[in-house]
Every structure is written in structure tokens, then in C-alpha cells.
C-alpha positions in Angstrom: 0.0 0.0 0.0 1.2 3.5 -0.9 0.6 6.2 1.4 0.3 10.1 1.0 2.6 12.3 3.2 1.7 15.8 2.7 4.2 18.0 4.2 3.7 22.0 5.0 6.9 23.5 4.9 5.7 27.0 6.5 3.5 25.0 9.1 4.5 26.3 13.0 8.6 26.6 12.5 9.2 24.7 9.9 10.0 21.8 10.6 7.9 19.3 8.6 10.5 18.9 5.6 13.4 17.9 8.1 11.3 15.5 10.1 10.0 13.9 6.9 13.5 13.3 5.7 15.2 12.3 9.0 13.0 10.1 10.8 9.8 9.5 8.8 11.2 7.8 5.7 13.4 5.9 7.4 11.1 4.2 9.3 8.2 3.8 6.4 11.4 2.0 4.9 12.2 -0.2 7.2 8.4 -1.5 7.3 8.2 -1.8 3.6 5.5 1.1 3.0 5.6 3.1 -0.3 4.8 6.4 -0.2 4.5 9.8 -2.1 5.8 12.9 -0.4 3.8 16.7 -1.7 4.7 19.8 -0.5 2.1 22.7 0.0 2.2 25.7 -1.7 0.0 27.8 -0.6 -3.7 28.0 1.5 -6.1 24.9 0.8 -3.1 22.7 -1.5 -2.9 20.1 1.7 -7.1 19.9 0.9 -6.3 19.7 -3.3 -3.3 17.1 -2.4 -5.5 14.9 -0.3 -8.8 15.1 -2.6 -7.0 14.1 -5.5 -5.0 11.5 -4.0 -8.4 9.9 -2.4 -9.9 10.2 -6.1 -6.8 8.3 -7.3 -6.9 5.5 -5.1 -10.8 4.7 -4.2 -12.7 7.1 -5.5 -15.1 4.1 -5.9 -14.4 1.6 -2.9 -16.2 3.0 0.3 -16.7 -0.1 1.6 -12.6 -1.3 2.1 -11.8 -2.8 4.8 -9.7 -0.5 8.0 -6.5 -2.1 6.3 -7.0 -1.3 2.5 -8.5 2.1 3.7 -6.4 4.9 2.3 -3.7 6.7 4.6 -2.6 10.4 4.7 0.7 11.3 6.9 0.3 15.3 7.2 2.9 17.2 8.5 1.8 20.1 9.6 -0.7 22.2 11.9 -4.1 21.9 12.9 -5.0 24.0 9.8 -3.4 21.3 7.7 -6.0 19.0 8.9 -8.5 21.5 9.1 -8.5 21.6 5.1 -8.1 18.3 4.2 -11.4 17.4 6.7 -12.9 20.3 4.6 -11.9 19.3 1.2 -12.6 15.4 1.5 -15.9 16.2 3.6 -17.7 19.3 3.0 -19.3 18.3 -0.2 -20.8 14.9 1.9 -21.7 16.6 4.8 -23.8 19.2 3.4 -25.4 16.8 1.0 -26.0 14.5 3.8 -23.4 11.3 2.5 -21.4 9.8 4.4 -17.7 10.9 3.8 -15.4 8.3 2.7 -13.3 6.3 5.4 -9.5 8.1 5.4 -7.2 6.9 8.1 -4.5 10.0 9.4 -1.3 9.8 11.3 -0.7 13.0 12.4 3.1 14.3 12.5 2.8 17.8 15.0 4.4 20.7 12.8 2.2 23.8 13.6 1.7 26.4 16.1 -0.2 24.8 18.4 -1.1 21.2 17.7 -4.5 21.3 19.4 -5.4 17.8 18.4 -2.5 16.1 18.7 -1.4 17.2 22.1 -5.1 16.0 22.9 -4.1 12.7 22.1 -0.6 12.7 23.2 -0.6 14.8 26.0 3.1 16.0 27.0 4.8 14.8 29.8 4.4 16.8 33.0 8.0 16.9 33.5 8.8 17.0 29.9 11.0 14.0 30.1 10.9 11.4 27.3 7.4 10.8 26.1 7.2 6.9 27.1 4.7 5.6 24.7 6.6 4.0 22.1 9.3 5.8 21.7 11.6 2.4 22.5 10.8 1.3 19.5 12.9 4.6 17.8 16.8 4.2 16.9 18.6 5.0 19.8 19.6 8.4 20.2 16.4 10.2 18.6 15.8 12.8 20.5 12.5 13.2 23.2 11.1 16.1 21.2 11.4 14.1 17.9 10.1 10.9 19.4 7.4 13.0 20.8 6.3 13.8 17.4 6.3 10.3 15.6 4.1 8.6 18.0 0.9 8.8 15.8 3.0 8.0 13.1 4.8 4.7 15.6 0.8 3.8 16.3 0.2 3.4 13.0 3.4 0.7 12.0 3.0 -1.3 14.8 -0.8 -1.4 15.1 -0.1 -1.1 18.6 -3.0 2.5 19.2 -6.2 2.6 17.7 -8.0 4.3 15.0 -10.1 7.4 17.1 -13.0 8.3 15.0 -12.8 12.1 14.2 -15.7 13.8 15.5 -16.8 17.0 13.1 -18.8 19.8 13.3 -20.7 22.3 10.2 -20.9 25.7 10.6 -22.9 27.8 8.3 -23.2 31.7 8.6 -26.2 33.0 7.3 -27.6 36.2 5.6 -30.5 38.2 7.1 -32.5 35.9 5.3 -31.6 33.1 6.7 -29.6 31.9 3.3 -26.3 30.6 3.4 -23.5 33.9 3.1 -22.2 34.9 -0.2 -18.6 34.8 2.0 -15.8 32.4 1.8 -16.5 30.0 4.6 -19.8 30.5 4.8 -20.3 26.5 5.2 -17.6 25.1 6.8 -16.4 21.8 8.8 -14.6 22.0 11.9 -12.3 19.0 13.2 -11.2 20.8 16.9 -12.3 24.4 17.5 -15.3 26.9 16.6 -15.6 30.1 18.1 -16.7 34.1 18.4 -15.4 36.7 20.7 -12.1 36.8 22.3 -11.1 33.8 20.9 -11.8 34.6 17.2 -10.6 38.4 17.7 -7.4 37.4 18.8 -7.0 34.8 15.3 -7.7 37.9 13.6 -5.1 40.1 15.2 -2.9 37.4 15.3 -3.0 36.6 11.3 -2.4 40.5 10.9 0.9 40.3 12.7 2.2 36.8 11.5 4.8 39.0 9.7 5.8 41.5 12.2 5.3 39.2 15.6 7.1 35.7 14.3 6.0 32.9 16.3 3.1 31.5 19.2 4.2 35.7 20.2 2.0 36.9 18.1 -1.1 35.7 20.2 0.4 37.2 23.4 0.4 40.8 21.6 -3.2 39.8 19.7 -5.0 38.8 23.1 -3.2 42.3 24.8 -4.9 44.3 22.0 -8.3 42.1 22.4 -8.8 41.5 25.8 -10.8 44.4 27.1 -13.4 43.3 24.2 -17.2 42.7 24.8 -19.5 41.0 22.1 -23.0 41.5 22.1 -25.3 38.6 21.3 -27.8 36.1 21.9 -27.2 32.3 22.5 -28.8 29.2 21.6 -27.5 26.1 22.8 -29.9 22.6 21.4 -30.3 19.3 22.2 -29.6 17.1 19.5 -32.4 16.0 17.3 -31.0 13.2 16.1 -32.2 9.5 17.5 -29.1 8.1 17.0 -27.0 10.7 18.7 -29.9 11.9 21.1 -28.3 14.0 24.3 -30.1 16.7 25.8 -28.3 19.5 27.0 -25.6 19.8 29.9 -24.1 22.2 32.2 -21.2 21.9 34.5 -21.5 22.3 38.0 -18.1 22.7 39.9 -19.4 21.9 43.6 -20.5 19.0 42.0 -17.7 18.1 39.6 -20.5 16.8 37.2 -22.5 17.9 34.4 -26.4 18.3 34.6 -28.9 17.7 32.0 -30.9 21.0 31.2 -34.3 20.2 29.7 -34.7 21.9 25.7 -33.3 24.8 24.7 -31.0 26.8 26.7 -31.4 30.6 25.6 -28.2 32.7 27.1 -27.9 36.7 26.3 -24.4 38.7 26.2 -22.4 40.6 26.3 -19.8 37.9 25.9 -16.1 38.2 27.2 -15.8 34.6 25.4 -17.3 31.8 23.6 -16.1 28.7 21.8 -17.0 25.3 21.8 -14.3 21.8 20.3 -14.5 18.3 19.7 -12.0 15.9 20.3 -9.8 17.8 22.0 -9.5 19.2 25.6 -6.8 22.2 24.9 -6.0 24.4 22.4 -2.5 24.1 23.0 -0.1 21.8 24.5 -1.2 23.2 28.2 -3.8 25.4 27.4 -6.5 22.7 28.7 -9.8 24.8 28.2 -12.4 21.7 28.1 -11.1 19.6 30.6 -13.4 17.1 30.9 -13.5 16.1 27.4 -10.9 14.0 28.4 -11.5 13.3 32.0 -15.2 12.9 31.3 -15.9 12.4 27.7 -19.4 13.2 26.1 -21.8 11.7 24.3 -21.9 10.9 21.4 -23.1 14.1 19.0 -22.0 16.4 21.4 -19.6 19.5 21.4 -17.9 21.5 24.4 -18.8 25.1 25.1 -17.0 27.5 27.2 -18.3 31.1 27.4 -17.7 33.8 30.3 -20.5 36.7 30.2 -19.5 40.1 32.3 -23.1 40.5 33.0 -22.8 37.3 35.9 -20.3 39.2 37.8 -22.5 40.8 40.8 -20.2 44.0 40.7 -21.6 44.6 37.1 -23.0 48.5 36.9 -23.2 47.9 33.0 -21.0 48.4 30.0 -18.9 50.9 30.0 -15.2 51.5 29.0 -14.4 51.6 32.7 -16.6 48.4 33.6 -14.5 46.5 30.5 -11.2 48.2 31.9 -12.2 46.1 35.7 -13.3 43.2 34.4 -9.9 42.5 32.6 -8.6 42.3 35.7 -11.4 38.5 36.5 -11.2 37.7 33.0 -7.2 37.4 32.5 -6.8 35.2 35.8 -9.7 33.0 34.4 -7.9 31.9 31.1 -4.5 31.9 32.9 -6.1 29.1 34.7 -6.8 27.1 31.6 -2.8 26.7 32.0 -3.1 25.1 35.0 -4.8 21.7 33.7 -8.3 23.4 34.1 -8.3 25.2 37.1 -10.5 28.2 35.8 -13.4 25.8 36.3 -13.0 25.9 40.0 -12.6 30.2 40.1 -16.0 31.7 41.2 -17.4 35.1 42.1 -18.1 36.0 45.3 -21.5 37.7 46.4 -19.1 41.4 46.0 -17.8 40.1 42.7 -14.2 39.4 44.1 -13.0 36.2 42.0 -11.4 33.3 44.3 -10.6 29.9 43.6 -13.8 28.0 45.5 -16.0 25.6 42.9 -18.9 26.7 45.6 -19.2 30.1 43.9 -21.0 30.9 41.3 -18.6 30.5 38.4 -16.9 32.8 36.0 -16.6 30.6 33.1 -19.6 28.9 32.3 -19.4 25.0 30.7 -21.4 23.2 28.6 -22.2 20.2 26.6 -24.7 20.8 23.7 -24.7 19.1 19.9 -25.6 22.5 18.2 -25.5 26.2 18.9 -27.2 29.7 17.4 -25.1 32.6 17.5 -27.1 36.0 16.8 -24.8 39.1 17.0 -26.5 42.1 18.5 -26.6 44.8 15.9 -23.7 47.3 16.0 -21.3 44.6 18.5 -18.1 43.5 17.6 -19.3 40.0 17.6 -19.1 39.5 13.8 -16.5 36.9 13.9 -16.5 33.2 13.6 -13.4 30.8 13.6 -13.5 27.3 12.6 -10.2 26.1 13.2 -8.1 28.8 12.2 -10.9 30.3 9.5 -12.2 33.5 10.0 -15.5 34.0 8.7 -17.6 37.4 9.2 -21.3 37.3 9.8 -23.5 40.0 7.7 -25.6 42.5 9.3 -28.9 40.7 10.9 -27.0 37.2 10.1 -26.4 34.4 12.5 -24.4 31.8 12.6 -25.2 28.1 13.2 -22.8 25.1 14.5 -23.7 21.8 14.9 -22.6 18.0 15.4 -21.6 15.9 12.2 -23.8 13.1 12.7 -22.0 10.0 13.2 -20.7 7.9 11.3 -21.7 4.9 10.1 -19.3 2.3 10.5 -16.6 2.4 8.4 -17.0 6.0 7.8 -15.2 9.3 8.0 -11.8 10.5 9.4 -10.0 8.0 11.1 -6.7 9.0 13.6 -3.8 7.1 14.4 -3.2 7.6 18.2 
């Protein structure tokens, strides 16, 4: 069997082509796999590469079997994935098909490497990771062994194929039709959100030239934080019977979620919204969703995290000195996302003071839901959307809508080597 490695030479700090020639051929070698090796060239090739490679090889098998299924190696960021789950699965999704099976080993060459951190989460100590890294020649370095371990999974059958969990945003027109805007229907494989979150991958992607580096975010979320975003919230129970979940929201005096019954209707302003699948970070220690991991959901069902100024009892309304105070609860809140989750457990206290006690009413507000409703409030900066990476700017009166992939059938969809 050949397999397609698809390397971005830009991705994170360029390291793809190196690791490619220095560790990943060898070992495909030594275990007898062909392959082809494609370089991008520029935004959406890694989706063009895959599509035509998948069209080359079983454009008209969808039923193989795991082992005959076809294999991409990508080198590269989460936005290297993000367009080949776009390009090979759009189309299906929004016709309702089911996308072909592709199996992925992941080899982590981008900025952040959201998903695969998820699934190979770095040691504490950063010490050698100890998966498999034995089974490397001796002297490869812990860093480089870190990065092959999909890619070690996947020649020794010794992980397991995680089925990729997906969700389809569409922005929308006044109308209610689908935006005449780039992105305007769009898959995500990890995260999907609006306010801080999004403003700060818009900042960012201004200053990839002048800030080199993760730096950029630092000086994007300085310029962002003092941001409000006015809008109102839908989060829905799924409708499907296959993936039926009501619901949830986490309560930290319980440690547990609790089932909400219908539709839960939230209004803003918004310090910050987003929602993932499949992962529990957004960067290596960044662990924003903790219990997607500790706790994982349902099945059809996404993570939401969103932190609304209005909760904090010192609120006297929005004003540029109200915004100014409540950077001062909101920047402790996402520090503790560093701290393997520890913003769930920060709460307000009846003054609005912010202390680490899961008996207070907390700051950041969790959820489990499998689709939501964003509806900017006229005139707010809450305009953005970004699914995985791709901004996308809601029209005047618009909306946007995310929701759950349904799953699978078996045999279907993105497979990943971990």
C-alpha cells in the first residue's frame, strides 16, 4: 500500500520537511511502505493534495476494509487537517453522505497542535514521552520521538484508529440563506468560536509578519482582551435518534454535568465563547475543556465555554471603565486554563471578588450541547466566527449556526492514528 505524506513547509517553525527526511522515511522503509511525499504551496493545497489523492486511489471503494482504507501522513498544523477534513468532507456533509473512510497519522508541525497534544498529552516533566518511543533508533531525540508517536501507532498497530468527531458551521444572511462569504459553510475538526477567541486569530494573522511565532497571540489577546460582544445564544439538544443528548451544564461543587431540559437561551455581552471536539486544549497546556478527556461526552455532542461580564455581581453595566475592571477576573480565568483546568473551580463571590472556591457561582460557564445559534447584536463586535483557524464574518442581521456531524456509520469518516 502507498501512502500520501503531505508536508507544510511553512507550518508552525518549519519543521515538517526535516522530520519527513530524517525520521519518517526511514522508518516507512524499514516496514516496507511506499509512499509519495507533496509539499504545499499555498492555502487549501494540503485539501487539493489529499482530494486528488483519495480520487486516485478509491474514488469508488467505500466499503474497504480498515487495512485497505487509504492513509494520509500530514505534516503540519491543525490548519493542515482542518482543510483536508474540509476538502474530502464538505461536499458529503452538506449533502447529507457519508464521507469516505481516510485513516491519518498525524506528524505535530504547527503552532499549536491542538489535536494532537489531545491525544498525546506532553509529559508533565517534559521528560521522554514513554509511549513508544523504545521502539525509535537509539539516540532520537525526546522532542522528535514525541512527534512520531501517531505515526509509531500506526506501523506497529499497537493504538487505535479514534474516529474524528466533526462539526458544520454555516453563517447566514438576514435571510436566513447561506452567506455569499468564503467559509460561509464550513467543517470543523477541533475548534469553533466568536469573541475573544476569534478576535485574537484575527489580530494574530495580521501580525504573522511583524510578531514571528506563538508571540504573536500574546500581543493579539493584549490588543483584544478588554473586548465585549453582544449577542444572543442558543444552545440545542440534538435532534437526532441516533445521537440523542439533551443539554448539559457543568457544576463545579459538583464536579458533574447536569442535563438541562430543551433549549438553553443565554444573552451577552460575551467576554468569550467557543465550543471543540476531540480535544481538551488548544494548545499543549492550554487545557480549556477539561473534561473532554476526564469525562468524555456523548456521542453528537460538542464542548462550550463562554464567560458573560453580566454574571459578575459588581456589574454597573457596559462601560469602557466596567470592560477596563473586568480584565482584571477575565485574564486570571484563562491563565487558569494553564493550570490543567483550574478556571473551572474560580467563582465570584456575592461582591464580585474572584477566588478559587468551585462553591461560587462561576466565571466561566461550561457546557455540553450538539448544536449552537449565535445572533450578533446589531452594532457589536461580535461578527466573527473561527472554525479552526478560519475566520468568517457574519452580515448585518446574520447568524451563525454550529452543529454536530452526525456520526458515522461504521466504516466512515476520518480516522486518527493515536
Amino acid at each position: 500500500m502507498s501512502v500520501l505524506i503531505i508536508q507544510n513547509p511553512v507550518s508552525g517553525e518549519g519543521t515538517a520537511v526535516d522530520l519527513i527526511k530524517n525520521s519518517v522515511i526511514p522508518l516507512l522503509d524499514s516496514h516496507s511502505i511506499s509512499h509519495t511525499i507533496q509539499s504545499t504551496t499555498e492555502p487549501g493545497h494540503a485539501g487539493s493534495l489529499a482530494l486528488s489523492f483519495l480520487q486516485g486511489r478509491c474514488a469508488e471503494d467505500k466499503e474497504s476494509a480498515p487495512k485497505d482504507s487509504p492513509v494520509l501522513i500530514l505534516a503540519g498544523g491543525d490548519g493542515t487537517l482542518h482543510e483536508v477534513v474540509n476538502a474530502v468532507g464538505l461536499s458529503a456533509v452538506e449533502n447529507s453522505e457519508q464521507i469516505q473512510r481516510v485513516v491519518i497519522v498525524i506528524l505535530p508541525c504547527g503552532t499549536a497542535n491542538a489535536l494532537y497534544s489531545t491525544l498525546f498529552p506532553p509529559s508533565p516533566d517534559g521528560g521522554p514521552y514513554p509511549k513508544l518511543s523504545a521502539k525509535l533508533p537509539a539516540g532520537t531525540d525526546a522532542q522528535t520521538a514525541y512527534k512520531l508517536q501517531s505515526l509509531l501507532s500506526y506501523l506497529d498497530n499497537a493504538g487505535r484508529r479514534r474516529p474524528l468527531v466533526l462539526t458544520h458551521t454555516r453563517v447566514l444572511d438576514k435571510n436566513g440563506d447561506l452567506a455569499p462569504v468564503s467559509g460561509s459553510s464550513i467543517l470543523s475538526a477541533v475548534v469553533t468560536s466568536t469573541s475573544l477567541h476569534a478576535s485574537i486569530l484575527d489580530t494574530a494573522e495580521e501580525l504573522r509578519a511583524e510578531v514571528p511565532g506563538v508571540a504573536r497571540f500574546s500581543v493579539a489577546a493584549e490588543r483584544n482582551i478588554h473586548m465585549w460582544y453582544g449577542s444572543h445564544v442558543q444552545l440545542l439538544p440534538s435532534d437526532s435518534d441516533f445521537d440523542s443528548a439533551p443539554v448539559q451544564r457543568y457544576d463545579p461543587s459538583a464536579n458533574k454535568f447536569v442535563e438541562l431540559e430543551g433549549m438553553t437561551e443565554l444573552e451577552g455581552p460575551y467576554s468569550y465563547f467557543l465550543s471543540t471536539v476531540n480535544v481538551d486544549r488548544l494548545e499543549p497546556t492550554f487545557v480549556i475543556t477539561p473534561l473532554a478527556a476526564t469525562d468524555p461526552p456523548s456521542p453528537g455532542v460538542m464542548e462550550v465555554i463562554l464567560v458573560r461580564p453580566t454574571r459578575d455581581p459588581s456589574f454597573e453595566g457596559d462601560t469602557p471603565e466596567g470592560r477596563k475592571k473586568f480584565v482584571e477576573k477575565i485574564v486570571p480565568v484563562l491563565r487558569g486554563a494553564f493550570q490543567n483546568g483550574a478556571h473551572l473551580g474560580i467563582g465570584y463571590d456575592s461582591e464580585g471578588n474572584i477566588k478559587e472556591d468551585p462553591a461560587l457561582q462561576p466565571v466561566a460557564e461550561y457546557y455540553r450541547c450538539a448544536k449552537w445559534i449565535w445572533e450578533p447584536t446589531p452594532g457589536s463586535a461580535g461578527v466573527l466566527v473561527c472554525a479552526d483557524g478560519t475566520l468568517v464574518k457574519i452580515p448585518g442581521g446574520g447568524r451563525a449556526i454550529c452543529s454536530v456531524v452526525k456520526s458515522f456509520e461504521e466504516g466512515g469518516g476520518f480516522h486518527i492514528w493515536a
